[in-house]
C-alpha positions as CSV (number, residue, x, y, z in Angstrom):
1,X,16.7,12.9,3.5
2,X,14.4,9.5,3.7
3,X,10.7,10.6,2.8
4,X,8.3,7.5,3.5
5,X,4.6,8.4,1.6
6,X,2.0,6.3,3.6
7,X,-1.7,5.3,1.8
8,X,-4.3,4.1,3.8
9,X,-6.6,1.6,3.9
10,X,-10.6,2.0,2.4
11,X,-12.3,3.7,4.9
12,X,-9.6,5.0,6.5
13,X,-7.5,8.5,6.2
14,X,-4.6,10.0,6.0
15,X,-4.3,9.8,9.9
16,X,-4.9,6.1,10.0
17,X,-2.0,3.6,11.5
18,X,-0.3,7.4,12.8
19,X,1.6,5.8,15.6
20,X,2.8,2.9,14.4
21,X,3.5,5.0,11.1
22,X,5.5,7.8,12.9
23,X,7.4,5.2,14.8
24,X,8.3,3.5,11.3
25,X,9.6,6.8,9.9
26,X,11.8,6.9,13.3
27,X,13.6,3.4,12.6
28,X,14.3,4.3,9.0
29,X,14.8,7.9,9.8
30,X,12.7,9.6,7.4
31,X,9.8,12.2,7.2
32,X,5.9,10.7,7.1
33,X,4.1,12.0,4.9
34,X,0.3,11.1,4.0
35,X,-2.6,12.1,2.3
36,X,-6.2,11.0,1.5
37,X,-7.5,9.3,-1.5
38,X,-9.5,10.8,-3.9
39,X,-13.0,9.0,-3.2
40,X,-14.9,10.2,-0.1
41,X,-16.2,7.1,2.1
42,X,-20.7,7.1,2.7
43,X,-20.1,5.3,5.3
44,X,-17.3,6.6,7.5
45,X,-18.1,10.1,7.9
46,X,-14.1,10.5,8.3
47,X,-13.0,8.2,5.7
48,X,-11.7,7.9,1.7
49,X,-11.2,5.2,-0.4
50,X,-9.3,4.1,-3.4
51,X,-11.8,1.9,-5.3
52,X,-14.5,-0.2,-5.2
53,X,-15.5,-3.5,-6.0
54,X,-18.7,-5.0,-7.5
55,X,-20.2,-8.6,-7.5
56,X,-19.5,-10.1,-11.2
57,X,-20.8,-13.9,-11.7
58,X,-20.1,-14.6,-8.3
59,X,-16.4,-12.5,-7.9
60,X,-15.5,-9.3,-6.2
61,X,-13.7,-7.4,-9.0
62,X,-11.9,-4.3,-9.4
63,X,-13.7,-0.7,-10.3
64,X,-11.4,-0.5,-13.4
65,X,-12.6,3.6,-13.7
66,X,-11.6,4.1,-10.2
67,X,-8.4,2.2,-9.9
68,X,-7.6,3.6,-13.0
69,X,-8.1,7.4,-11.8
70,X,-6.8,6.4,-8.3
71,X,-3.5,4.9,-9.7
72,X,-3.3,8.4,-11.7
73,X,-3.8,10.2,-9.0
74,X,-2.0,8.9,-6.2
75,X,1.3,9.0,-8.6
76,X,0.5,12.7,-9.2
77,X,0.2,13.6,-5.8
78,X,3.3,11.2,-4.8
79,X,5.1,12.8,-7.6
80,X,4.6,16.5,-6.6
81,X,5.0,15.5,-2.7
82,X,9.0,14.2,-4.1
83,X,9.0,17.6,-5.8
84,X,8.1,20.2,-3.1
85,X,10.8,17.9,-0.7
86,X,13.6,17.7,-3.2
87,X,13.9,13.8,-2.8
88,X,14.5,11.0,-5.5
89,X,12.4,7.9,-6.1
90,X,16.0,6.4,-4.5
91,X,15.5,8.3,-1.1
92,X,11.3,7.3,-1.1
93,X,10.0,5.0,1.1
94,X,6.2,4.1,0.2
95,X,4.1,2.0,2.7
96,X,0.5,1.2,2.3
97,X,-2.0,-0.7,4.4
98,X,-4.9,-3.0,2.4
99,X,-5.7,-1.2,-0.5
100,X,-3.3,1.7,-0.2
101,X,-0.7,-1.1,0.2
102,X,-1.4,-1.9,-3.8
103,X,-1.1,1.3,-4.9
104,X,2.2,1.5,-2.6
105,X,3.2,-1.4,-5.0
106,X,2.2,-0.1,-8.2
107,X,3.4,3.5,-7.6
108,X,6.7,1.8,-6.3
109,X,7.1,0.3,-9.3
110,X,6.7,2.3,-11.3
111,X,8.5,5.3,-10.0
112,X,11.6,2.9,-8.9
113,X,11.4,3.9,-5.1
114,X,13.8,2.8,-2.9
115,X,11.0,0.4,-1.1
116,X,7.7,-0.6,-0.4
117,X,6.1,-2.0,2.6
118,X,2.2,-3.3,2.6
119,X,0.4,-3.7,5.1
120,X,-2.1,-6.5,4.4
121,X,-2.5,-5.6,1.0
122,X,-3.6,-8.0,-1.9
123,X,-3.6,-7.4,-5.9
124,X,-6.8,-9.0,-7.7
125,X,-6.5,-10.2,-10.9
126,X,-7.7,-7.6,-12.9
127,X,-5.0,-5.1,-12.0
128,X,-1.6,-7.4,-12.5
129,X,-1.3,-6.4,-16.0
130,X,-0.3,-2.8,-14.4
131,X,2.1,-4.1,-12.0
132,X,5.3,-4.0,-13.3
133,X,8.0,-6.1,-13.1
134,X,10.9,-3.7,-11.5
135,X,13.6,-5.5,-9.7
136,X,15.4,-2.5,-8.0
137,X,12.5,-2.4,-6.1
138,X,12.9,-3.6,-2.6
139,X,9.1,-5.2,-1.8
140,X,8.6,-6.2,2.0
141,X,5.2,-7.5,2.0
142,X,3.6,-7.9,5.7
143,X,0.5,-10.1,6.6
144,X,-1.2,-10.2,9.8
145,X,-1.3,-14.0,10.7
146,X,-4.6,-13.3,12.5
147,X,-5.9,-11.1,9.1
148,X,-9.9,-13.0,8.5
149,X,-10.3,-10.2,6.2
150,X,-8.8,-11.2,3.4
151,X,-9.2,-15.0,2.3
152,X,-6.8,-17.4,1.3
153,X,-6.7,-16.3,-2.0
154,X,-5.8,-12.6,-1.1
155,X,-3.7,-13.0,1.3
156,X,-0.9,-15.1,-1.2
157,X,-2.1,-13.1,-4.5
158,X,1.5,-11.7,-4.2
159,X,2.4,-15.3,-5.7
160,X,1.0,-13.6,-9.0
161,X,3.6,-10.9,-9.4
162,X,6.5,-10.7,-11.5
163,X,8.8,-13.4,-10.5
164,X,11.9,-11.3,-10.5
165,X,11.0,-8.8,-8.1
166,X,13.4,-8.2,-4.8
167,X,10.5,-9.2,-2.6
168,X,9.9,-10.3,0.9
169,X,7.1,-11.9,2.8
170,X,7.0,-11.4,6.4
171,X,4.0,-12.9,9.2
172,X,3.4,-10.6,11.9
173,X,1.7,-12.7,14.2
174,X,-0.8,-10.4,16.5
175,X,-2.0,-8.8,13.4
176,X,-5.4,-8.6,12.2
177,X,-6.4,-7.1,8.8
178,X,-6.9,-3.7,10.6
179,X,-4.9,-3.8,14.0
180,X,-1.6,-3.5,13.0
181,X,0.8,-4.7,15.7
182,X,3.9,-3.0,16.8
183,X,5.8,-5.8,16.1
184,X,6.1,-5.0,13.0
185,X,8.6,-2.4,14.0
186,X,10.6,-5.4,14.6
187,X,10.3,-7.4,11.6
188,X,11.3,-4.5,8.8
């Protein structure tokens, strides 16, 4: 059995993306799982997120405490999700969307998954020291053409990784940062 683990972007929850999501676990013929990260959204009365980000000299950077506790506990729950369903990191399938899409990498990593999709997803500076260079790792990463979310910057951070990682970049074209078109059904 294929199990494909699906984080979601800030603000959003675990039933975020859930058709396109469900019809992602059809093509690869796995079970969808989800589930909601630890910090509770103030402004989306339905809505978690991973971390924050402040305003330092002029930068957006990285919560360290909360990535830090987010990273922990998305690989706990992740962990125990591959436990209750009897499946290896080899039969796990992790996709994330924006900032569920970097955890996605960095649990993917680390737990030598069988693959990771993000979704529009980005890794800032401050957090590539915990990526880690694992090249059994199949990495597809997707950004929507039409994403003004994320700036230039962002949207080719994944130059930054490890060099030797078994990754892919794919365009979906009618995607913004949070419509995610069905076409990218057809490009996994």
């Amino acid at each position: 059995m294929t199990l494909l683990i699906f984080l979601h972007a800030k603000g959003a929850n675990k039933s975020s993306q859930k058709e396109l999501l469900s019809a992602l676990a059809q093509k690869f013929n796995a079970e969808l799982v989800a589930f909601d990260a630890p910090h509770k959204s103030t402004v989306k009365p339905d809505g978690f997120f991973w971390f924050e980000k402040d305003e330092i000299d002029g930068q957006r950077k990285v919560r360290l405490s909360e990535w830090l506790y987010s990273m922990t506990y998305a690989l706990s729950e992740i962990v125990t999700l591959m436990q209750e369903k009897a499946v290896s990191p080899k039969d796990l399938i992790l996709c994330g969307h924006s900032q569920g899409g970097l955890l996605a990498l960095y649990c993917g990593l680390k737990l030598g998954v069988k693959e990771v999709i993000t979704l529009n997803s980005d890794v800032p500076d401050e957090v590539l020291e915990d990526i880690e260079a694992n090249n059994k790792v199949k990495i597809k990463w997707v950004q929507g053409e039409k994403d003004t979310f994320l700036d230039k910057k962002r949207k080719e951070s994944y130059k930054n990784l490890p060099k030797n990682l078994d990754f892919e970049y794919i365009v979906s074209p009618n995607s913004t940062h949070s419509y995610l078109d069905k076409e990218i059904l057809e490009l996994l």
